[in-house]
Biopython code that builds the backbone (N, CA, C, O; Angstrom):
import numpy as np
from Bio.PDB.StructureBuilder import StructureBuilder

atoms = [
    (1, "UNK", "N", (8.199, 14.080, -11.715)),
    (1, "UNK", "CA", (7.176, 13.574, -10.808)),
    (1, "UNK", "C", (5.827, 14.139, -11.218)),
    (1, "UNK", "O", (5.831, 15.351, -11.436)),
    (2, "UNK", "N", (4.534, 13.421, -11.384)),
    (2, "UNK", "CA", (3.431, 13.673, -11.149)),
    (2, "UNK", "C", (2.384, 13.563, -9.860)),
    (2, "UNK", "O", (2.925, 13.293, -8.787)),
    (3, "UNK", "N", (1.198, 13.711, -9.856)),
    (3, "UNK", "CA", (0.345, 13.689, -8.729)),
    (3, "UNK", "C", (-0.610, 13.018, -9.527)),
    (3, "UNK", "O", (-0.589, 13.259, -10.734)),
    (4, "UNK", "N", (-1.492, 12.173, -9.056)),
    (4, "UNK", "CA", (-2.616, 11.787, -9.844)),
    (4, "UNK", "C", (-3.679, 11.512, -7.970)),
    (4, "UNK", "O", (-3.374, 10.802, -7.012)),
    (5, "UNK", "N", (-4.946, 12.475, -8.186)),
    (5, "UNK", "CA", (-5.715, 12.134, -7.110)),
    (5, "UNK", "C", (-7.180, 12.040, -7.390)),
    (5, "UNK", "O", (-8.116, 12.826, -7.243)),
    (6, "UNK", "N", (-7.094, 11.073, -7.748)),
    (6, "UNK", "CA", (-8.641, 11.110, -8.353)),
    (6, "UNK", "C", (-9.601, 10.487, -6.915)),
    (6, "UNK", "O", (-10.669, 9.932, -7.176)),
    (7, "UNK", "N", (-9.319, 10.568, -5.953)),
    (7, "UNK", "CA", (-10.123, 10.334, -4.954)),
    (7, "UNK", "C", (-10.096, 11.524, -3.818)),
    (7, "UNK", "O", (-9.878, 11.373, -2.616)),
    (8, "UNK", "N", (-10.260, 12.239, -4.227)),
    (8, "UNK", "CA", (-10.099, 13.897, -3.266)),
    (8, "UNK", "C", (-9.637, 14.412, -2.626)),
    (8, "UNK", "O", (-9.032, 15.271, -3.267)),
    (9, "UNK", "N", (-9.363, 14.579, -1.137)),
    (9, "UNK", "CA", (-8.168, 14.730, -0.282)),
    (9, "UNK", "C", (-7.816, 12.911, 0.258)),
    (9, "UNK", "O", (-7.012, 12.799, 1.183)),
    (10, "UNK", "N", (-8.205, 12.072, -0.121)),
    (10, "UNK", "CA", (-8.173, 10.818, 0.562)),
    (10, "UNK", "C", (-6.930, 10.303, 0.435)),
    (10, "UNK", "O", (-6.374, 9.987, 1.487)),
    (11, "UNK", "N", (-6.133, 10.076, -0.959)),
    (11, "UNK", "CA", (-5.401, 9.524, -1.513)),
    (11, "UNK", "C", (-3.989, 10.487, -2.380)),
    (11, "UNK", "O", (-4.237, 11.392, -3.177)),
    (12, "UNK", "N", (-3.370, 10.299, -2.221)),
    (12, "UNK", "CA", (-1.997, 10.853, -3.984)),
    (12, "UNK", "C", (-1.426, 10.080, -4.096)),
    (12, "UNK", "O", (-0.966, 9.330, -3.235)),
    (13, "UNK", "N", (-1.302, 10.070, -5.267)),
    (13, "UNK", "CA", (-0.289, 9.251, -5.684)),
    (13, "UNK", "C", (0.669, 10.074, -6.502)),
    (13, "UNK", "O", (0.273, 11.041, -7.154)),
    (14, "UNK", "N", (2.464, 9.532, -6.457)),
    (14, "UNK", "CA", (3.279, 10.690, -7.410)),
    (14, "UNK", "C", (4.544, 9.309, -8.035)),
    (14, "UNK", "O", (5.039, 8.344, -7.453)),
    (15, "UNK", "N", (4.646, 9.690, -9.043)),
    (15, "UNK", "CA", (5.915, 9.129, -9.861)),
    (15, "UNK", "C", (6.449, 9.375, -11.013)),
    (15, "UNK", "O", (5.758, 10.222, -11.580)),
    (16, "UNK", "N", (7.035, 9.165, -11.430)),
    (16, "UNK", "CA", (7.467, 9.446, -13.006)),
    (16, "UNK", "C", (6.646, 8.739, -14.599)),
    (16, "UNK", "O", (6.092, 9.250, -15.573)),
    (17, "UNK", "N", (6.967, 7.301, -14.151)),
    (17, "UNK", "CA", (5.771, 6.558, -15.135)),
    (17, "UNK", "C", (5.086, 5.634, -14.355)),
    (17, "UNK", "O", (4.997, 4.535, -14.904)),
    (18, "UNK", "N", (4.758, 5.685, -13.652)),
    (18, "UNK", "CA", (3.999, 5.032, -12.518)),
    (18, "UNK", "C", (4.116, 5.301, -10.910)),
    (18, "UNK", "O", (5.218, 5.542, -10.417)),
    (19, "UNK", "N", (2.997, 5.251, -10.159)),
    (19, "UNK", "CA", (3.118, 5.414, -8.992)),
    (19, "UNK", "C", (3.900, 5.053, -8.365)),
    (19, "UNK", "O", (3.708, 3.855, -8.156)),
    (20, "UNK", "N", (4.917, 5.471, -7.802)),
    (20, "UNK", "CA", (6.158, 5.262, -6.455)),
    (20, "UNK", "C", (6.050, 5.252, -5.294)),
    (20, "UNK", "O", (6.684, 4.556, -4.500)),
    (21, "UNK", "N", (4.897, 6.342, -4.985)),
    (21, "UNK", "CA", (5.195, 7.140, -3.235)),
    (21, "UNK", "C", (3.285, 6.975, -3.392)),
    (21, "UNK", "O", (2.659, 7.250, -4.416)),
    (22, "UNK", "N", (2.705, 6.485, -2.142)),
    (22, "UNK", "CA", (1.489, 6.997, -1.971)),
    (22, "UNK", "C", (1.321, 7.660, -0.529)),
    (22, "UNK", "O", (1.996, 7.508, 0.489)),
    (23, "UNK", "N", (0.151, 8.479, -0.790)),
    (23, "UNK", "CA", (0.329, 9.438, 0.381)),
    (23, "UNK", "C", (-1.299, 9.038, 0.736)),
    (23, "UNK", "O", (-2.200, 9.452, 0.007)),
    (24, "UNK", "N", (-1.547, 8.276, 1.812)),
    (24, "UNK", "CA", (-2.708, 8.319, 2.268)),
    (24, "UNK", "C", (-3.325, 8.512, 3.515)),
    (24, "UNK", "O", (-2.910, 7.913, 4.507)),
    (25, "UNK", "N", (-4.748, 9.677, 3.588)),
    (25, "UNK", "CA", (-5.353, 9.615, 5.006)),
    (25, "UNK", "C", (-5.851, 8.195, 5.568)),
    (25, "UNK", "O", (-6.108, 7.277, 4.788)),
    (26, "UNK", "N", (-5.980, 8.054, 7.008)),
    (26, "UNK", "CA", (-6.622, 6.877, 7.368)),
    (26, "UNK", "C", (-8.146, 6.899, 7.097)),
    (26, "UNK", "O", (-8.867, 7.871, 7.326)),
    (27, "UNK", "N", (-8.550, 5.728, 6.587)),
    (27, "UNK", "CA", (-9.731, 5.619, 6.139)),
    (27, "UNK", "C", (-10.721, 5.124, 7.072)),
    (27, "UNK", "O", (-11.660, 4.412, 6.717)),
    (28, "UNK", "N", (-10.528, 5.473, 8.190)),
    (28, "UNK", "CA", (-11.192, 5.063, 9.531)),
    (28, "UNK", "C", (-11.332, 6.003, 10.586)),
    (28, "UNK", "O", (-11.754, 5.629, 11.680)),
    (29, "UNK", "N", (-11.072, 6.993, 10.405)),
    (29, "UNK", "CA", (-11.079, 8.317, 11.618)),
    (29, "UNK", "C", (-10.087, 8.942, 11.673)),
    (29, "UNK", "O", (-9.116, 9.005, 10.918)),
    (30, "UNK", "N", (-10.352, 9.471, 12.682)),
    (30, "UNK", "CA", (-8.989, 10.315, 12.996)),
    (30, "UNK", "C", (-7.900, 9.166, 13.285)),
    (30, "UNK", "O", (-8.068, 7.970, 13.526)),
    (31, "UNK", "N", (-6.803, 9.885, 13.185)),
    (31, "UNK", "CA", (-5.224, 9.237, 13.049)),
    (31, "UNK", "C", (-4.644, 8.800, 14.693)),
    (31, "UNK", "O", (-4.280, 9.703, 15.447)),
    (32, "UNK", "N", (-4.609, 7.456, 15.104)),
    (32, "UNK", "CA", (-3.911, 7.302, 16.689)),
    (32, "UNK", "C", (-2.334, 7.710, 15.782)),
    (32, "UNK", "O", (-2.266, 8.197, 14.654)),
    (33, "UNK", "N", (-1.182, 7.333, 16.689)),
    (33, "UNK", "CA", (-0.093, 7.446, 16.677)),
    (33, "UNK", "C", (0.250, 6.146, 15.326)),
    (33, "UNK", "O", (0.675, 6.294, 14.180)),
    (34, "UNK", "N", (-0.167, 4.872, 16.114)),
    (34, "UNK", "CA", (0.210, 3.897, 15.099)),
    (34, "UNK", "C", (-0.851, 3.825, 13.840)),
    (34, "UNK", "O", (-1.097, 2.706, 13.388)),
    (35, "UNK", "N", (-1.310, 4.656, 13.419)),
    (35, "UNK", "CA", (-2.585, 4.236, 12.284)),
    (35, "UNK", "C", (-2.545, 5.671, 12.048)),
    (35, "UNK", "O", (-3.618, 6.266, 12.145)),
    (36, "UNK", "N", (-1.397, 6.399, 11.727)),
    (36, "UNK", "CA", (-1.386, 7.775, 10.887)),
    (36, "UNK", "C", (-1.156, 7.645, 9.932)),
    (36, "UNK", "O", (-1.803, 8.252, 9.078)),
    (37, "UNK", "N", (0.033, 6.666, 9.528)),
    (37, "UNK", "CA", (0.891, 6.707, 8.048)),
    (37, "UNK", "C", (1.103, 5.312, 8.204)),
    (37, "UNK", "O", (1.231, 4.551, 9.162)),
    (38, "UNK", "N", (1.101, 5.180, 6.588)),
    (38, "UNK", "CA", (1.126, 3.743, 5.890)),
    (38, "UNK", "C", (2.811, 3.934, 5.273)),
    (38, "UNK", "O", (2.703, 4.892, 4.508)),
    (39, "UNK", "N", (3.731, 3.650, 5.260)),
    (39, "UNK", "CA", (4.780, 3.015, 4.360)),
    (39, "UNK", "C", (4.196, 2.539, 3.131)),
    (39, "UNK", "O", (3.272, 1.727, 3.065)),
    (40, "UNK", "N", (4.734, 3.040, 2.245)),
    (40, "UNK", "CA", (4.288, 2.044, 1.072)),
    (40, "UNK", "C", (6.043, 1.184, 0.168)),
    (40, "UNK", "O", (7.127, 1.759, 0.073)),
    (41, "UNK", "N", (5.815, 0.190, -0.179)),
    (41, "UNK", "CA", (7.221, 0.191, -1.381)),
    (41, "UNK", "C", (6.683, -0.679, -2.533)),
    (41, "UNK", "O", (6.036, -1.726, -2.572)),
    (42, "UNK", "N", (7.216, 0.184, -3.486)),
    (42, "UNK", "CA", (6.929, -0.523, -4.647)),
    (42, "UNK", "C", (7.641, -1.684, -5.235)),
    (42, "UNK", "O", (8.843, -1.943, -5.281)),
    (43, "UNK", "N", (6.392, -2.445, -5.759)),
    (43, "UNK", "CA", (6.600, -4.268, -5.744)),
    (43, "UNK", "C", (6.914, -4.242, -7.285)),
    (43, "UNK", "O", (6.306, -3.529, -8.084)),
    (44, "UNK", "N", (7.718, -4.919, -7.540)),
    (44, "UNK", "CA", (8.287, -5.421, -9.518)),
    (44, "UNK", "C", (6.848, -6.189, -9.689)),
    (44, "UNK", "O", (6.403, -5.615, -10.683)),
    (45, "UNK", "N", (6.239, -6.783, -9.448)),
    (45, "UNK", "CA", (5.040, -7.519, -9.709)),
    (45, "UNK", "C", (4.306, -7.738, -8.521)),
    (45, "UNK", "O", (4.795, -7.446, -7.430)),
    (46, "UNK", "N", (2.803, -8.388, -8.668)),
    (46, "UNK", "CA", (2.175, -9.103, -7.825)),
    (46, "UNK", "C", (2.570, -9.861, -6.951)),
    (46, "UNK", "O", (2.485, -9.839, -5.723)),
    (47, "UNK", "N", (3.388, -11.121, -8.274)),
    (47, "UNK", "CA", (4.354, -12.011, -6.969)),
    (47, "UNK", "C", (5.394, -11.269, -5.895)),
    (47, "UNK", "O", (5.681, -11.761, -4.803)),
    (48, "UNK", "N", (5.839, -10.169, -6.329)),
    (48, "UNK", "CA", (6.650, -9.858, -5.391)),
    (48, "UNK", "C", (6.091, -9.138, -4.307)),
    (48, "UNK", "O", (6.690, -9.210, -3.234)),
    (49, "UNK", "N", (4.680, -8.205, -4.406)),
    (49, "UNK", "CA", (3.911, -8.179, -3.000)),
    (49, "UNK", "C", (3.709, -9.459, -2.409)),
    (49, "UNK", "O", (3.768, -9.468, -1.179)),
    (50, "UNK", "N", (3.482, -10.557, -2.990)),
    (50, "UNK", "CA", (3.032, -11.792, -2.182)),
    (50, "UNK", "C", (3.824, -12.136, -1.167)),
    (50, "UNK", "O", (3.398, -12.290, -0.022)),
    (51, "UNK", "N", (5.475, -12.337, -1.632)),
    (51, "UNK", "CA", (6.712, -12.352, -0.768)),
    (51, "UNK", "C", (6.866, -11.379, 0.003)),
    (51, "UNK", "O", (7.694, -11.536, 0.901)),
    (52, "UNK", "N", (6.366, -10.476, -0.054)),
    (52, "UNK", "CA", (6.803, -9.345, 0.842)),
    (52, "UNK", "C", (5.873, -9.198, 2.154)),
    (52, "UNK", "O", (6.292, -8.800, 3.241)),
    (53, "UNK", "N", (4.636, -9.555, 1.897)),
    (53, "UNK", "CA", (3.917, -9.954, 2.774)),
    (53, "UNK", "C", (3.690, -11.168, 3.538)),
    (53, "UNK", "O", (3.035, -11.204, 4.580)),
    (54, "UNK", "N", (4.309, -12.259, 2.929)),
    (54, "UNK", "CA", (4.405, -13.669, 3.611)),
    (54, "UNK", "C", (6.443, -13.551, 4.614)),
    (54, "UNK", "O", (6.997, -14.312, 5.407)),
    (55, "UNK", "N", (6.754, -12.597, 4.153)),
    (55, "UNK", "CA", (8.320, -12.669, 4.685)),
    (55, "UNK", "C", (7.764, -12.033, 5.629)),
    (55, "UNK", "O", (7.701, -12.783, 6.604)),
    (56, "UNK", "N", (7.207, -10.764, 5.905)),
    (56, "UNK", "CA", (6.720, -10.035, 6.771)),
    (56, "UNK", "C", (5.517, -10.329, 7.853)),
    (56, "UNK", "O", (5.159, -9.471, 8.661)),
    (57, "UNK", "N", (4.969, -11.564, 7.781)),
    (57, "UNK", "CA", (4.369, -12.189, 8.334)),
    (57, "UNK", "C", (4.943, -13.337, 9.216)),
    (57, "UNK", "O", (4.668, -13.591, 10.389)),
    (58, "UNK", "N", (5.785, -13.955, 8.395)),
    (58, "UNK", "CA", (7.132, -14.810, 9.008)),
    (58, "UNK", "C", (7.977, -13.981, 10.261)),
    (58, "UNK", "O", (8.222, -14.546, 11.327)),
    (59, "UNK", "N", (8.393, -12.536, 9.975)),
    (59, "UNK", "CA", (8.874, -12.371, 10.632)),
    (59, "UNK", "C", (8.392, -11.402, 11.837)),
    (59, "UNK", "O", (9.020, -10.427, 12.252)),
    (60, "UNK", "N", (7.046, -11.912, 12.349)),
    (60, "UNK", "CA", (6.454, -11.427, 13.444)),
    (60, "UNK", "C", (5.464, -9.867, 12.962)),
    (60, "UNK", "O", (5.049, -8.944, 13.663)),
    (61, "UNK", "N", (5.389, -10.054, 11.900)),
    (61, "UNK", "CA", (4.244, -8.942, 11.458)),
    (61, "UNK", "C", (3.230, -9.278, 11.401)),
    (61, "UNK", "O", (3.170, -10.508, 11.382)),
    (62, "UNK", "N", (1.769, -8.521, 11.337)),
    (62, "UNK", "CA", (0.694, -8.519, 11.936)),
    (62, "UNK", "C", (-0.060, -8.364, 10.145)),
    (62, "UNK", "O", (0.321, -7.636, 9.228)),
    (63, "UNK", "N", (-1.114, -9.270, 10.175)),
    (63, "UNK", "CA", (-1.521, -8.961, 8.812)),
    (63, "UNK", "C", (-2.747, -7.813, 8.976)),
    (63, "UNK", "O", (-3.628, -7.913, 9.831)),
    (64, "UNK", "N", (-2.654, -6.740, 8.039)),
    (64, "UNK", "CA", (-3.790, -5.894, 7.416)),
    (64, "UNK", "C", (-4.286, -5.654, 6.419)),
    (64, "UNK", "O", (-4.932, -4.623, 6.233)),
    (65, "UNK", "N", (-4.056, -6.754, 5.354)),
    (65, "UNK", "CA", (-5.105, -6.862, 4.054)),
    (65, "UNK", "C", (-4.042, -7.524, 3.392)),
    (65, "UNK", "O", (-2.941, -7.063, 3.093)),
    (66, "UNK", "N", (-4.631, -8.982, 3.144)),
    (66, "UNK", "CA", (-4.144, -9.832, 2.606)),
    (66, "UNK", "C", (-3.663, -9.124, 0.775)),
    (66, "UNK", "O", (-4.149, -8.143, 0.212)),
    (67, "UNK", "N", (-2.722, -9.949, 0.337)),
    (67, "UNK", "CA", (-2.216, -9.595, -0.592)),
    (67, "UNK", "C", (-3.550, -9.768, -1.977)),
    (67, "UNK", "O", (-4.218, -10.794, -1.847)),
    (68, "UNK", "N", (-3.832, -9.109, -2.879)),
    (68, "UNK", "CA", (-4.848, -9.015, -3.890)),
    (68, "UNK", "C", (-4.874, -7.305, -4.053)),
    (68, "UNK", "O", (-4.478, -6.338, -3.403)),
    (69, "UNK", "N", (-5.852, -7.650, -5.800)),
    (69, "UNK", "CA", (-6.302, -6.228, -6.344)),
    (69, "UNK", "C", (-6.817, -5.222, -4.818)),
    (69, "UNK", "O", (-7.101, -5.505, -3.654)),
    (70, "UNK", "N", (-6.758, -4.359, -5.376)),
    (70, "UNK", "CA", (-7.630, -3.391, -4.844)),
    (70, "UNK", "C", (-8.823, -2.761, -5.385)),
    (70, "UNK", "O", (-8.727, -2.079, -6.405)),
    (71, "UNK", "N", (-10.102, -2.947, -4.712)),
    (71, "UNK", "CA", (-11.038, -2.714, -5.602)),
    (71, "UNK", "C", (-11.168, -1.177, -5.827)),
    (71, "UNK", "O", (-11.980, -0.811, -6.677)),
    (72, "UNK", "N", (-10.534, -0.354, -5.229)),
    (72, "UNK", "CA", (-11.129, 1.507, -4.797)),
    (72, "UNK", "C", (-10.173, 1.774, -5.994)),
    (72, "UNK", "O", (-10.487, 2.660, -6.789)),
    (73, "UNK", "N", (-9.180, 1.162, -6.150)),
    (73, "UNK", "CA", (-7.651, 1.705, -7.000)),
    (73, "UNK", "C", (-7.699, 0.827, -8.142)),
    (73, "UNK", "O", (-7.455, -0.362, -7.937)),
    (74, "UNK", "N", (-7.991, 1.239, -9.393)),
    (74, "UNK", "CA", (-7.882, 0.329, -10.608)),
    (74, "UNK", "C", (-6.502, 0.095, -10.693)),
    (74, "UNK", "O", (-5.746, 1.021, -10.399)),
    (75, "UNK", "N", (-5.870, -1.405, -11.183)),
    (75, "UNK", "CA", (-4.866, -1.565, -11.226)),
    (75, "UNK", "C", (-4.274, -2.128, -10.463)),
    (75, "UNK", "O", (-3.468, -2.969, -10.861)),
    (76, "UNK", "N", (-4.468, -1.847, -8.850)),
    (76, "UNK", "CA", (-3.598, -1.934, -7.985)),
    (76, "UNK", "C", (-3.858, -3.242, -7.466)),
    (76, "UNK", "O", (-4.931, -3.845, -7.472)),
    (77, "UNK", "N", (-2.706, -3.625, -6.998)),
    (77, "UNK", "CA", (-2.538, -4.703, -6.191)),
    (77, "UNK", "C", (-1.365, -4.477, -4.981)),
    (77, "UNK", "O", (-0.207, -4.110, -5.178)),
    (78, "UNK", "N", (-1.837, -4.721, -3.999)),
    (78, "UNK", "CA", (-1.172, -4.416, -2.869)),
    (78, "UNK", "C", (-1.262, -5.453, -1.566)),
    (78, "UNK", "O", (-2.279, -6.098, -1.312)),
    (79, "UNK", "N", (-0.204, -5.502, -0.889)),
    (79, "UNK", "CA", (-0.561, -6.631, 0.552)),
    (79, "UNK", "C", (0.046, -5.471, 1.812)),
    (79, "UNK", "O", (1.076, -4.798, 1.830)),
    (80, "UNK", "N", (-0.790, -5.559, 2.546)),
    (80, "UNK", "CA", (-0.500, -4.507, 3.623)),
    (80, "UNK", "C", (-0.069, -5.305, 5.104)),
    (80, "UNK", "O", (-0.975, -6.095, 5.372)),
    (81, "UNK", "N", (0.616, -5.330, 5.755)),
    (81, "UNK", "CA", (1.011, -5.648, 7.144)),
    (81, "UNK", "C", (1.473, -4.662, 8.272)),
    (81, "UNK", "O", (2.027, -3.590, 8.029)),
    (82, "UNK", "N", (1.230, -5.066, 9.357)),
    (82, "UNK", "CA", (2.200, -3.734, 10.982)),
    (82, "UNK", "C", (3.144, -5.059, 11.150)),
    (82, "UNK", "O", (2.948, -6.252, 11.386)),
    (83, "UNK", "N", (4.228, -4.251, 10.913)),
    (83, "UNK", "CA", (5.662, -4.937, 11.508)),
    (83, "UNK", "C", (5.719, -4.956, 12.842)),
    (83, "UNK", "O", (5.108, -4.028, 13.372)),
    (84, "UNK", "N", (6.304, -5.782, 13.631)),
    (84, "UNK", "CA", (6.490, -5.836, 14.488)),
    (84, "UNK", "C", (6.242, -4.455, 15.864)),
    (84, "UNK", "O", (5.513, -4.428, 16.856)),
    (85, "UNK", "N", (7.108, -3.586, 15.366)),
    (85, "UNK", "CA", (6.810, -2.437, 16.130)),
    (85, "UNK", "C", (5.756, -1.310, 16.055)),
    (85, "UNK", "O", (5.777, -0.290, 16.744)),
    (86, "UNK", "N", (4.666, -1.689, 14.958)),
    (86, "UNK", "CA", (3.245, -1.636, 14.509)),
    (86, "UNK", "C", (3.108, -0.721, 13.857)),
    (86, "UNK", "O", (1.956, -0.320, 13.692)),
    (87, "UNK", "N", (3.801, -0.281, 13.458)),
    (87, "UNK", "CA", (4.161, 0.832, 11.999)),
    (87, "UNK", "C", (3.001, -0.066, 10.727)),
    (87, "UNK", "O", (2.993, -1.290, 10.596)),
    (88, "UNK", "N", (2.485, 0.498, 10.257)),
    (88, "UNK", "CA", (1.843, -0.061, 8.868)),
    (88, "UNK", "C", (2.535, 0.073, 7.583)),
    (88, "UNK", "O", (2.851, 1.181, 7.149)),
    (89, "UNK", "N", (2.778, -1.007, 6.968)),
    (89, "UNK", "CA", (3.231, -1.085, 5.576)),
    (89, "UNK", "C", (2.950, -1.792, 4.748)),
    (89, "UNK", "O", (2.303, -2.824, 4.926)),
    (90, "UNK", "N", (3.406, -1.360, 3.584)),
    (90, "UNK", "CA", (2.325, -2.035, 2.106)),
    (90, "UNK", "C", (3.330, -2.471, 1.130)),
    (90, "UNK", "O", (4.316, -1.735, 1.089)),
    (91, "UNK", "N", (3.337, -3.368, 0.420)),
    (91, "UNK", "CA", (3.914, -3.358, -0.877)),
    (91, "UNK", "C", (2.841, -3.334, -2.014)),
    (91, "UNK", "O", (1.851, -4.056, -1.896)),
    (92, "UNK", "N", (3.030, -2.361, -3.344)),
    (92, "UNK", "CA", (2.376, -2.754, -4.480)),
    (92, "UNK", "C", (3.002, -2.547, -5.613)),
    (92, "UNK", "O", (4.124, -2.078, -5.808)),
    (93, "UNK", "N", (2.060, -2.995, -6.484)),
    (93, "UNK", "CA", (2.088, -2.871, -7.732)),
    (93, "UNK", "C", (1.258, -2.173, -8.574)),
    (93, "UNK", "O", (0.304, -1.707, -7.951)),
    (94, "UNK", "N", (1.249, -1.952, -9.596)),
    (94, "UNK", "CA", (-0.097, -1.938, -10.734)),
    (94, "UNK", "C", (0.052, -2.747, -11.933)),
    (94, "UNK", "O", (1.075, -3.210, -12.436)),
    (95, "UNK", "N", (-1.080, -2.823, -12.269)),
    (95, "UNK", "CA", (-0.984, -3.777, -13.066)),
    (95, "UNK", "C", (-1.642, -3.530, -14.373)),
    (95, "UNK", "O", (-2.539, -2.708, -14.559)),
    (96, "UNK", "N", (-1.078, -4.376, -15.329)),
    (96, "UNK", "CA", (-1.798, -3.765, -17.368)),
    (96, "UNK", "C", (-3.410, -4.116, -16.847)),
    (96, "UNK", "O", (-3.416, -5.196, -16.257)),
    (97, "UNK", "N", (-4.568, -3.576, -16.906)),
    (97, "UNK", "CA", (-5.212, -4.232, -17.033)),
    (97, "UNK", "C", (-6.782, -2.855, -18.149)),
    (97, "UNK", "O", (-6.767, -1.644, -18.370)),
    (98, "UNK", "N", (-7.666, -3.808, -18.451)),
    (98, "UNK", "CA", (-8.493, -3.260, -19.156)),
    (98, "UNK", "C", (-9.282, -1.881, -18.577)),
    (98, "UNK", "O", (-10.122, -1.312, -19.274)),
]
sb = StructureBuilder()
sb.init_structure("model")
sb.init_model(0)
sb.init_chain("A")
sb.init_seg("    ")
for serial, (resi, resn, name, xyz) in enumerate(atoms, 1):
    if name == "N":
        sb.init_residue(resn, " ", resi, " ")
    sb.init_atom(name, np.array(xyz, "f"), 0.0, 1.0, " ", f" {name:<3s}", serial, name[0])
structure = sb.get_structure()
């Protein structure tokens, strides 16, 4: 496992050859109960955040950032939703890019 945090206490990221687990503060204030922690799971590709966020939308989840790059995170592509019981979760990826 590594750590890579190139954004200060905000963000970590840890995996073996790519990011697995992200560990992030809320980027909006202090933490309520439902807006402490993000879930993250890692997506085989783009398309497969897309599905993961349109299944999760289907099934009574709440959208919080439509599926696309991320501009703060080179690489990344991620779709974020609150499931039903308003937990926040993400699927991503990274991606080859220049």
């Amino acid at each position: 496992m590594y750590g890579i945090c190139p954004f200060g206490d905000s963000i970590t990221l840890h995996g073996k050859d790519q990011p697995t687990l992200l560990v992030l503060r809320p980027g909006n204030g202090e933490a309520p109960s439902s807006d402490g922690v993000t879930v993250g799971f890692a997506a085989s590709s783009p398309a497969e955040a897309d599905v993961f966020h349109a299944v999760g939308l289907g099934a009574g989840g709440r959208d919080e950032g439509a599926a696309g790059p991320r501009a703060h995170l080179p690489r990344a592509y991620a779709a974020y939703l609150r499931d039903p019981a308003g937990n926040k979760v993400c699927a991503y990826a990274f991606v080859d890019g220049n």
